[in-house]
N, C-alpha and C positions, 0 to 999 in steps of 0.2 A: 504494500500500500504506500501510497506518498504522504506528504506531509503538508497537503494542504490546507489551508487554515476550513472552519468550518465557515466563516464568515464568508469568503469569498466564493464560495460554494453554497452556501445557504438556496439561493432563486433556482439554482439547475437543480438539485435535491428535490425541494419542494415543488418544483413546475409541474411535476408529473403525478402528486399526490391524489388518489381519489377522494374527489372534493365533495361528496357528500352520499349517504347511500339510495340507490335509485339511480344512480347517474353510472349510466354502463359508457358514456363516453369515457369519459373520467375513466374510468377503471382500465379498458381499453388503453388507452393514453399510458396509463402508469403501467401496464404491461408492456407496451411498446419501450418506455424507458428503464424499468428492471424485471423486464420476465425473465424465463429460461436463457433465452439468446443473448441477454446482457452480459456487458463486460465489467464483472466488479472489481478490476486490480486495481482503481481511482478512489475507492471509497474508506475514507478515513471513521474511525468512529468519531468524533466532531461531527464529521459530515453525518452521520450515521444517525448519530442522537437529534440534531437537527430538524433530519426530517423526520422523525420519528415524534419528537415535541410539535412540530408542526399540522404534523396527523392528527393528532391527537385533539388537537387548543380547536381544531376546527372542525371539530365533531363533538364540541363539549355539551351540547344540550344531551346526545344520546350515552356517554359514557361518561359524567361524570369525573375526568381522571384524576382532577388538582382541586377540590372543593377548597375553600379558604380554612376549613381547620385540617387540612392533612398536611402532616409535617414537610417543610420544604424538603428537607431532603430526599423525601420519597418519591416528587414528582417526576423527573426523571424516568425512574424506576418506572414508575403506573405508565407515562408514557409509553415506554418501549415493548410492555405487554400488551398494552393499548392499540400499538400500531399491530402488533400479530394478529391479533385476533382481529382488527378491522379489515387487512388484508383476506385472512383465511373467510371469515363472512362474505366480503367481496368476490372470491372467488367462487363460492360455494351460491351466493344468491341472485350476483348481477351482470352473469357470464350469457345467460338465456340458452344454453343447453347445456344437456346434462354431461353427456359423455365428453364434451369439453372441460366443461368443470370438475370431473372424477379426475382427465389427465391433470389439469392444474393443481387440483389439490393433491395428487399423487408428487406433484413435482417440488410443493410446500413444504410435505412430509419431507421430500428429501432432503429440502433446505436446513430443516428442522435438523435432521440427525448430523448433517455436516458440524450445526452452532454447535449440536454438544459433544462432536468429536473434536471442539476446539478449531474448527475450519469454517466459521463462517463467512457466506460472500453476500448474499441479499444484503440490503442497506438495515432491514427490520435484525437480521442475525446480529449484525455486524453491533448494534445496539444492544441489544436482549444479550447477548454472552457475557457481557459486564453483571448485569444485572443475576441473571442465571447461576453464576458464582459466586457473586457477592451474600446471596442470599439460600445458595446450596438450591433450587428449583429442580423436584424431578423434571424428568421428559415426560412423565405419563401424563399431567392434566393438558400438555400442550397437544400430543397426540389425541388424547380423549375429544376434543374441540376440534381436531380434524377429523377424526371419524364420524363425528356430528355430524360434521356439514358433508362429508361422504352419504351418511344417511340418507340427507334430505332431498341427492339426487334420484335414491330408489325407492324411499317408502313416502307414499304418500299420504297414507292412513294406517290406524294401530286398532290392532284385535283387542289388546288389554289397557287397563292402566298401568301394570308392571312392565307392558313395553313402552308405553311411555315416558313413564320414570324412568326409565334404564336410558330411555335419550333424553331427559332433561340430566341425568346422571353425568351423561358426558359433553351435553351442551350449553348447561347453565353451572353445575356445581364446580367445576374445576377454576370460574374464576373465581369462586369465593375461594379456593382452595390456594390459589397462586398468592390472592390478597394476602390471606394467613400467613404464606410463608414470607410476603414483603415487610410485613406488620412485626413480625418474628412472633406470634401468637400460635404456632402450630400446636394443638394438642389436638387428642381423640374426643375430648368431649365440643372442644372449637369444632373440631369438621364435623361433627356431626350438626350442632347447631348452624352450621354455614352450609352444608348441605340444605338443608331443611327449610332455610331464608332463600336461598337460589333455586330450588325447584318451586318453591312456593312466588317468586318472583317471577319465572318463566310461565308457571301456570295463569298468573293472573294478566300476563299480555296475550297468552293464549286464548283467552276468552274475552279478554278486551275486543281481539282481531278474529272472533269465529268468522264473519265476512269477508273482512278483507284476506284470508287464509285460503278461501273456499273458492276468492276469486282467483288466487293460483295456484288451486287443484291440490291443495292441502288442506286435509283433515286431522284436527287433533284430539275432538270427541271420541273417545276409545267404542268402538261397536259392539263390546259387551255391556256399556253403560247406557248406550242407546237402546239398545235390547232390553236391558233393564225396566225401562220409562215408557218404551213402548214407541220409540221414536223412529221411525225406517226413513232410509235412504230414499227414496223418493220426497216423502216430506223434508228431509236434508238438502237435496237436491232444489226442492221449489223456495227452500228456506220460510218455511213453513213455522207461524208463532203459535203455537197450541198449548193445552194444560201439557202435553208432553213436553214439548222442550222448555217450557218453564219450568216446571218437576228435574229435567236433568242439569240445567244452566244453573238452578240454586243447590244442587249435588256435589256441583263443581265448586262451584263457590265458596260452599260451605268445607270443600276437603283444601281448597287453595291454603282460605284462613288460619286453617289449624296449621296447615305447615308454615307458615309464617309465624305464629304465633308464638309456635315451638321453638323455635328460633331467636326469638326474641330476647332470652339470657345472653347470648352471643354479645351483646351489644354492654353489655354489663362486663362481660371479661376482656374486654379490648382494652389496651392500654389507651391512658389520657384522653384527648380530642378526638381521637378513631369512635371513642363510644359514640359519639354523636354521629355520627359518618352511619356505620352501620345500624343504627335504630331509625333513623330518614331511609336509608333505601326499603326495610323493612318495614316501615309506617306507607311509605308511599305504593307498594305493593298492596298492603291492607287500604288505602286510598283508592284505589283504582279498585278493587271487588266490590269496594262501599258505593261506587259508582253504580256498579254495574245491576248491584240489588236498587240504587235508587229510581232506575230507569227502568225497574219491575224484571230484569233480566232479557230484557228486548232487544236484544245486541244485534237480531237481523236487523231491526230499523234504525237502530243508533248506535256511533262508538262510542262510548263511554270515555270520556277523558276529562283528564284533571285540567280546569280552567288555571292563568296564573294566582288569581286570590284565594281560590282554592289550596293553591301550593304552598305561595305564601304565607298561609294559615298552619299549614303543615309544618313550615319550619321552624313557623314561632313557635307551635305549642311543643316542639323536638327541645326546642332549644330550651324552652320553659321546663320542661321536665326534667331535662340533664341538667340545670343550671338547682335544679333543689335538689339532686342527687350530688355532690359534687365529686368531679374525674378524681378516678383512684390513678 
């Protein structure tokens, strides 16, 4: 690698960043400038982290990664996990075919094993191997998060709730699991409450977006549940509001909660200003289910979503409750 400064490289780095999700140009763009075919022997980590904080700052409404009480020194860090997983979602959702996107993220994967045989060249490796060490990161939640998005190019609907959880397992929990290990918070009884907050977090955007999911041929209502309530695919199909899918949309809702709920010690054992951090992601998940019961569970005719007073309200009363508990 050279020793180019990050500054004067900063604009070509970041030109080619996928500038928002949905935008398959973009994405397109930033594989033309570090897919497969790229030549990484230019790419300093400066450069590296750059773009990677860049990624990041400009996708801050969906990822959170620098809220004002996570410790400076950590942003970096969130950053560069930040940018893998925005990439690997990229590849996995805004590629518009499947067998394209299996090769790509087949080619992630590889990237992946290069960073932790110590040989990274992507500009995301190139960042994340600092990070990866510093903080001991196995390879398996990062792999877990590729085989996700492998999933989501073959299955498009789930027989159980056990298979569903076993893909929020490896789609949602592993970033709570990475947090832990940035946080340096890792125990058994942590991942299991960070478990429990992350499927319970994925569940409740899962039903925020029953529509919008169905409009691209994704089904996350497990067909034993529907079976259960009495709800067939047909009336799925026509998006059909009856006492049946009412009866199953507050089944959901009501197992979402509990997983969050359960979760919710998690935010009590996190060190200092993190407690607040993780009991807002976890209020704001229970936020969005409280929606979705106020709209009587009618998710065909309405998305459910948190207004900003709505949010704002959320963070007072987060911060109002941490501030009579005081950071241990």
């Amino acid at each position: 690698m050279t020793a180019r400064s990050a500054s004067s490289n900063a604009a070509e780095f970041t030109s080619a960043s996928p500038s928002s999700p949905g935008d398959v140009g973009s994405v397109r763009a930033a594989l033309r400038k570090w897919g497969p075919e790229a030549d990484y022997r230019s790419v300093t980590v400066d450069d590296a982290q750059a773009y990677s904080r860049q990624l990041a700052q400009s996708h801050y409404e969906n990822f959170p990664v620098a809220t004002w009480l996570l410790p400076r020194r950590l942003h970096q860090h969130f950053y560069n996990v930040y940018a893998f997983c925005r990439w690997a979602d990229d590849l996995g959702d805004e590629i518009g075919d499947s067998e394209e996107s299996l090769r790509l993220l087949g080619w992630w994967r590889e990237e992946l094993a290069a960073c932790y045989r110590g040989e990274p060249r992507h500009p995301v490796f190139v960042a994340l191997r600092p990070t990866v060490e510093r903080f001991q990161i196995p390879s398996q939640p990062f792999e877990d998060l590729i085989s996700a998005f492998e999933q989501d190019q073959r299955v498009t609907e789930y027989e159980t709730f056990a298979q569903l959880r076993d893909y929020c397992r490896r789609s949602a929990d592993p970033v709570g699991r990475i947090v832990l290990a940035l946080c340096e918070s890792t125990t058994e009884q942590n991942l299991a409450w960070s478990d429990s907050i992350c499927t319970g977090l994925q569940l409740a955007n899962m039903w925020q977006d029953v529509a919008r999911d169905l409009d691209i041929g994704r089904i996350y209502l497990p067909r034993e549940d529907r079976a259960r309530f009495g709800y067939d695919k047909a009336a799925l199909s026509a998006r059909t509001t009856n006492s049946a899918f009412l009866d199953l949309m507050r089944f959901q809702v009501d197992r979402a909660k509990r997983l969050l709920e359960d979760g919710l010690p998690l935010a009590h054992a996190m060190p200092g200003r993190l407690k607040f951090d993780i009991e807002l992601f976890a209020q704001g998940g229970l936020a969005i289910l409280r929606e979705v019961e106020r709209i009587g569970y009618r998710v065909w005719d309405e998305r459910p979503v948190l207004k900003k007073r709505q949010f704002a309200g959320l963070l007072t009363r987060t911060l109002w409750n941490r501030l009579r508990r005081p950071f241990g």
